[in-house]
C-alpha positions as a Python dict, from the first residue, in 0.01 Angstrom:
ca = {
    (1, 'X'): (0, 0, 0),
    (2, 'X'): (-130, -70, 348),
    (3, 'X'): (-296, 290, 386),
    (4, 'X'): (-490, 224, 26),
    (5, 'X'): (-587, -134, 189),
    (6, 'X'): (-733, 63, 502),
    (7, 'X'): (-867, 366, 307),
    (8, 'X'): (-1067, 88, 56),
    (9, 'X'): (-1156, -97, 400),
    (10, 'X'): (-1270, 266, 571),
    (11, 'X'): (-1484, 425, 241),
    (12, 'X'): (-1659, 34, 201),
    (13, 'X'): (-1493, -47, -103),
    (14, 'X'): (-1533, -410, -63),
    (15, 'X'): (-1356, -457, -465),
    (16, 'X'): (-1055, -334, -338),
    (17, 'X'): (-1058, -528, 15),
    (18, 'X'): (-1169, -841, -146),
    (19, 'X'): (-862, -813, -468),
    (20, 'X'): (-588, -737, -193),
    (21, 'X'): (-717, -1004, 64),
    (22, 'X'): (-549, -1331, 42),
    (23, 'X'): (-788, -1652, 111),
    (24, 'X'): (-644, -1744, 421),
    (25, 'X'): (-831, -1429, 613),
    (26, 'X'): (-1110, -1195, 532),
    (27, 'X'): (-1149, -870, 373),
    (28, 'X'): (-1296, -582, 549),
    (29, 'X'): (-1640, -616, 331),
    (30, 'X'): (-1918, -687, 505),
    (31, 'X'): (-1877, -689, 862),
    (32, 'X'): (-1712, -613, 1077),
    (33, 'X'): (-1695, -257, 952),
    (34, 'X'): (-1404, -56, 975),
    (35, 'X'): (-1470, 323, 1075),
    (36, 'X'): (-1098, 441, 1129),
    (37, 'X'): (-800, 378, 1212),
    (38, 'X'): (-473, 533, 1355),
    (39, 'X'): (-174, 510, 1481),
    (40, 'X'): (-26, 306, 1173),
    (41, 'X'): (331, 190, 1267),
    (42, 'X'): (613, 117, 1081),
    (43, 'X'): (676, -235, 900),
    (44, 'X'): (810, -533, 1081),
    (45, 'X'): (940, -813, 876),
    (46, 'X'): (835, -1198, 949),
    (47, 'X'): (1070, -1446, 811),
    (48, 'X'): (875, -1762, 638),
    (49, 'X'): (1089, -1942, 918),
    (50, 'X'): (834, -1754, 1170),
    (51, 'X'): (522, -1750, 1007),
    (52, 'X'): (498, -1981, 666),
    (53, 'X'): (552, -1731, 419),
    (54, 'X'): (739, -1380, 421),
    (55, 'X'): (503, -1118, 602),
    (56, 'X'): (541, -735, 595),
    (57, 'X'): (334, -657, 903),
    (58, 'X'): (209, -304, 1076),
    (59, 'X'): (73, -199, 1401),
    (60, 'X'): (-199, -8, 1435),
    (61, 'X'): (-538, 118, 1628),
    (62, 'X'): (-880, 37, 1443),
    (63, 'X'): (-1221, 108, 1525),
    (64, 'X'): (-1505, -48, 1379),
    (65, 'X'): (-1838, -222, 1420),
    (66, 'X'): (-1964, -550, 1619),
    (67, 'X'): (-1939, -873, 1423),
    (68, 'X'): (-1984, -1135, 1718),
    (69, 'X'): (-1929, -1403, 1492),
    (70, 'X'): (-1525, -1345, 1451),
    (71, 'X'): (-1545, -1238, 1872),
    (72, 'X'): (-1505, -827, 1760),
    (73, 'X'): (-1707, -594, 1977),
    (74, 'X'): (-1739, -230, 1901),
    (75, 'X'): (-1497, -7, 1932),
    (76, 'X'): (-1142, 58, 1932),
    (77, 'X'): (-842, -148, 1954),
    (78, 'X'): (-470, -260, 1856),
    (79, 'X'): (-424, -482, 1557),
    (80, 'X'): (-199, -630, 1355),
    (81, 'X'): (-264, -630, 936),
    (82, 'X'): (11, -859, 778),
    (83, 'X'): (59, -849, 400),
    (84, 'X'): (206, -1144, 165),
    (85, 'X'): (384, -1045, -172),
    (86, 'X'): (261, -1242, -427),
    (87, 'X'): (336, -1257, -794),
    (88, 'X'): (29, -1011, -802),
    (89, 'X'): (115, -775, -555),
    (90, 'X'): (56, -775, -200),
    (91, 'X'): (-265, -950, -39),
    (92, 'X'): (-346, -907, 297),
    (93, 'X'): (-245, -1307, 442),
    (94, 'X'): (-329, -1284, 817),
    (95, 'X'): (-446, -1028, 1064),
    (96, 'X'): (-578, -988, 1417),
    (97, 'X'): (-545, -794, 1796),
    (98, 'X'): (-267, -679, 1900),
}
């Protein structure tokens, strides 16, 4: 599930990124743009006790474009992509560095 969320992301398949995103953080649409990633580590459970609902996050190194409005610079970097499942499937809930 993740790698079709960052293969949708990568190709600029904004349907896909915007259907799997949740409202509570943006989908990899417009920009920033994501150009790759790597690196993708295995899932680590959040408990709603720790973050509000039940998160299945992952690790992993992204590099994309500037988008100076959300404070991203080009390049590369560690961040975090944590999914919610929903009654529809997953949606990406919350994400960020690190």
């Amino acid at each position: 599930m993740v790698r079709s969320y960052l293969d949708a992301a990568k190709s600029g398949d904004c349907a896909v990124t915007q259907e799997l995103t949740a409202a509570s953080t943006w989908a990899w649409c417009d920009t920033p743009k994501l150009t790759g990633y790597k690196n993708l580590g295995e899932v680590t459970k959040l408990p709603a006790s720790q973050a509000g609902v039940d998160l299945d996050c992952y690790h992993l190194t992204i590099t994309t474009t500037a988008e100076p409005k959300r404070g991203i610079t080009a390049g590369t970097r560690p961040w975090t992509l944590c999914f919610e499942h929903t009654g529809e499937g997953y949606r990406l809930y919350q994400q960020g560095m690190g």
